[in-house]
N, C-alpha and C positions, 0 to 999 in steps of 0.2 A: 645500593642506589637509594636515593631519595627518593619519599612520594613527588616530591617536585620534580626532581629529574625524570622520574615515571613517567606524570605527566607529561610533562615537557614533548615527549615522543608522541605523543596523540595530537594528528591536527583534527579540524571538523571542518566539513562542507555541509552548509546551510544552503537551501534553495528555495525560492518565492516568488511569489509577485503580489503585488499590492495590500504585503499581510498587515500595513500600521505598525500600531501597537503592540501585534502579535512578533511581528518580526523583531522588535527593540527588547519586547521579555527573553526571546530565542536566544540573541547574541547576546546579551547581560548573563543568561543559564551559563553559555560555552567560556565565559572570562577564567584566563587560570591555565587552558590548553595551549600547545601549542602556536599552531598558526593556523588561523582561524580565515576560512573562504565561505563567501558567500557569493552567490550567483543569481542574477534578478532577469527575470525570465518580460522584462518590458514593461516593470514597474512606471506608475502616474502618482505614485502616494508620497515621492520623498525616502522611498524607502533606500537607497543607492546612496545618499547622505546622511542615511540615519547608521546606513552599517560602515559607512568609511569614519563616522564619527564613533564608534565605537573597535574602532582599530581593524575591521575586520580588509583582508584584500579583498578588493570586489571584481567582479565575473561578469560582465552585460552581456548577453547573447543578444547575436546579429537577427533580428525582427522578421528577417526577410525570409526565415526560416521557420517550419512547426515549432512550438515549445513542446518539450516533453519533458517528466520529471529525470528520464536515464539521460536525456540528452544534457539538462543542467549539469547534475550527478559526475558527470563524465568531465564537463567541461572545470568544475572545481577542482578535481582531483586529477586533474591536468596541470593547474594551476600549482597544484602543491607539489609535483615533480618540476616543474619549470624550473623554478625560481626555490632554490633548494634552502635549508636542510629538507629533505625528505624525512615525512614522519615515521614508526613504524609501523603506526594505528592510525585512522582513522576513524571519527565519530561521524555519522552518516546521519542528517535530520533534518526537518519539513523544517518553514519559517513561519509556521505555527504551532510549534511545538517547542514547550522546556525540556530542561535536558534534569534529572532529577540530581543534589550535589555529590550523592554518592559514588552516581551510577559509573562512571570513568575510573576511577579508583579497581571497584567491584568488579568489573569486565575486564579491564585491564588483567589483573590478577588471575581470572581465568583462563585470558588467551596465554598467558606468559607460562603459566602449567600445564597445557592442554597446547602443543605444537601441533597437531593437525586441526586444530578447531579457526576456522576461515573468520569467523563469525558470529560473536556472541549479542543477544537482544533478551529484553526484559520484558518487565510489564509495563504497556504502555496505558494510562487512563485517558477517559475524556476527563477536560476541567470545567464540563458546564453540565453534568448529566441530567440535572435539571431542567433541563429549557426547551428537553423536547424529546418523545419518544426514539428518535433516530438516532441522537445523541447515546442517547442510554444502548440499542440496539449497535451502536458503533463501541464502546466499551465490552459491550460484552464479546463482539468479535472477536477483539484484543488479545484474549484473557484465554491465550490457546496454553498447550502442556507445558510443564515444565521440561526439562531434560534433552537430549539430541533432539532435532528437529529436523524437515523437513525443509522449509522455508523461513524467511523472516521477512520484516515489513521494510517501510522505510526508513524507521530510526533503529541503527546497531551501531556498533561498536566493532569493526572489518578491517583484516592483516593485511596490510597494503601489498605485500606479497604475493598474495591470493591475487590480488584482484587483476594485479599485474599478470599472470599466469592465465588467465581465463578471457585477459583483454576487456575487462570494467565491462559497461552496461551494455547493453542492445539501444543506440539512443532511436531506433524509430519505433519502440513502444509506447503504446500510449500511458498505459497501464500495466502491472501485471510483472515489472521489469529486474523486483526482487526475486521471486519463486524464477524465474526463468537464470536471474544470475545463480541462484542458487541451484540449480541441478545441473549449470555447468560447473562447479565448484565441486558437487560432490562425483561428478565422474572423475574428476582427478583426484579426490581422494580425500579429498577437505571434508570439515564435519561443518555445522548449522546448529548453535544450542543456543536454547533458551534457559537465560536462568530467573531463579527465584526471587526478586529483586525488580525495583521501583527502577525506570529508566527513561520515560517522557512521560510531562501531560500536553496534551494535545485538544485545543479550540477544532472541534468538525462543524459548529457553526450550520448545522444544519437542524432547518427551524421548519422549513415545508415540507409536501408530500414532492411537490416537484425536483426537490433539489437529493431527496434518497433515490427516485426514482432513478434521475441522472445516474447518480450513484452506481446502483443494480445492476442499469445499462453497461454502463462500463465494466464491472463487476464478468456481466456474460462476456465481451468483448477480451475481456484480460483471458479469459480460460480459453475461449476459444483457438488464441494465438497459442497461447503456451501448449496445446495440442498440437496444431499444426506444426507446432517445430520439434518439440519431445513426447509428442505423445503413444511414439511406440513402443513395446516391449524392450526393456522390462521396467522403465520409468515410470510410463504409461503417465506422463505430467499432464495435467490439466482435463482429463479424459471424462474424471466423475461429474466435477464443475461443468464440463461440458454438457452430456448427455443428460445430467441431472433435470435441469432448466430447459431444455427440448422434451423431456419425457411429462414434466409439468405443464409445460406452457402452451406445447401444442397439441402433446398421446390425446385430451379429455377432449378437445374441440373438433380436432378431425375424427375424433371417433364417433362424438356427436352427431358430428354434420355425415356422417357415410348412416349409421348406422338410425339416423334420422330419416334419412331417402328411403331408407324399407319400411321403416315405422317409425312414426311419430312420438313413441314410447321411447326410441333410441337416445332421445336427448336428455335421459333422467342419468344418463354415464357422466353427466355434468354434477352431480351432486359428491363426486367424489370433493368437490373442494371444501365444499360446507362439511366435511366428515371430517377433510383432513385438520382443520380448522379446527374441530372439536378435539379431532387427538390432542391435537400441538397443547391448545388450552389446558386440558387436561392433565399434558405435561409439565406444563409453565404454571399449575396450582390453581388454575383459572383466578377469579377475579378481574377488575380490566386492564390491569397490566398485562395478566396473563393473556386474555381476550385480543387484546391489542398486536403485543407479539406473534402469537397464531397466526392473526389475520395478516400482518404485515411479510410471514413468514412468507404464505402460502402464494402472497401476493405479489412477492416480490421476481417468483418463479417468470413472471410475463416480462417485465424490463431484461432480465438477462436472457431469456428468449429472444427478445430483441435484440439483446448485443450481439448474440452468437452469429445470429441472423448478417448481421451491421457486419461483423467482418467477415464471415463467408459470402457473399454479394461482393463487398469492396475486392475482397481477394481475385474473385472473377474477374470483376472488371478493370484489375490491376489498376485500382485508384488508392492511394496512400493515406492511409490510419488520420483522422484527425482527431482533437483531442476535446475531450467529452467535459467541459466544465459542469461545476455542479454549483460554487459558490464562489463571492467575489474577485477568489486569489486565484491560483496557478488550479484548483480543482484539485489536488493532490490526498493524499492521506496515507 
């Protein structure tokens, strides 16, 4: 078989909302695949004739409805069974993100060796690390192990087979909606790897404290859920992410405040954070990169406190997930 005809079997669903520019470098990356879907989550930028102008089918979801990244996800790869050939891969990726030239070739070749493997994903970079702490602290998230895996992000490289099997995304997560496909995947049996290999750069576009914050929040809100639905033995998904950020956010303040009503001494249980701060620093080499990270680290324990929060509450009161933007586009990453 040809590298072309390889190809040829891999489609890609792209999904966005108002990415510009970013979206037209996205579908220019994906030229060469299969049949390429893109899906616009109630785009205002032009961006639905930027991708029909680059050949791509295009996907409108109905407005009247949450957007969610599973719920676009879903509806692409609906689109690529419709209206057939069915491909036997799919490339899975935000519409601010490249696809790097190698990387379809490189996965390819591992899924087509490796027949229980659901799902292969690379290294994803940011393309601006430069322009702003969060940026840089979003790259380095990325940059998990090589080898089997646990989870992957939103850009891979996924056996449509698979996907078919397990019944595609959860579309009313907000967040959170790959690590959940993913531990229905490996209870049937499928693997999750990561390999060593370049496979998006990605615009995160995020330049404020408010817009990581968001971030975080959602961040708590994604682990939460994935508890709620697998976090029992012996998966136990989303269990650390959870309690982690409850044990930060709120162990030091209620202990304060209890341990303050006996003695006014009690609220020095507060200074664990300036400690922890010091570790972290100390780990990250200090300097103010270092400094910075710490701080942001330790800080960031309060927003996903709030998320956990955000949907334990929503879950009570049986009110339905909405979705947590951070910047311009669909909020995604």
């Amino acid at each position: 078989m040809s590298g072309a005809e390889a190809v040829s079997r891999v489609g890609a669903v792209a999904i966005g909302r108002n990415e510009g520019a970013r979206l037209i470098a996205c579908l220019d990356s994906l030229q060469g695949l299969g049949r390429m879907v893109y899906v616009d989550s109630g785009s205002t930028d032009g961006s639905v004739a930027a991708a029909e102008a680059r050949g791509a089918e295009v996907v409108r979801l109905d407005t009247a409805r949450p957007f969610t990244a599973a719920r676009a996800r879903n509806a692409g790869l609906a689109r690529l069974r419709e209206a057939g050939p069915t491909p036997d891969y799919v490339q899975l990726i935000y519409g601010d993100c490249t696809l790097d030239p190698g990387w379809v070739a490189t996965a390819l070749a591992f899924l087509e060796a490796t027949p229980r493997a659901a799902v292969a994903c690379g290294r994803r970079r940011e393309r601006f690390p430069e322009a702003s702490i969060y940026n840089r602290l979003c790259d380095r998230e990325w940059n998990t192990p090589v080898g089997r895996a646990r989870n992957c992000g939103g850009d891979a490289l996924v056996r449509m087979a698979a996907l078919e099997q397990v019944g595609d995304f959860r579309a009313d997560m907000i967040a959170g909606e790959e690590p959940e496909l993913c531990v229905r995947l490996r209870k049937q049996g499928w693997e999750i790897w990561r390999l060593d290999a370049a496979m998006t750069r990605h615009d995160a576009g995020l330049t404020r404290l408010s817009q990581w914050w968001t971030r975080a929040r959602r961040t708590g809100h994604a682990y939460a859920e994935r508890m709620a639905l697998h976090g029992g033995p012996p998966l136990r998904d989303g269990v650390r992410g959870t309690l982690n950020p409850l044990a930060w956010g709120l162990g030091p303040p209620v202990a304060a405040l209890g341990l303050g009503l006996v003695h006014p001494a009690g609220v020095a249980v507060l200074a664990v954070y300036p400690l922890q701060v010091l570790r972290l620093a100390r780990r990250e080499g200090g300097g103010r990169e270092g400094w910075t990270v710490a701080a942001l680290t330790v800080l960031g324990k309060i927003p996903e406190t709030l998320g956990v929060l955000h949907y334990a509450l929503a879950r009570l009161a049986h009110r339905p997930a909405r979705l947590m933007e951070y910047k311009g586009s669909a909020g995604h990453d």
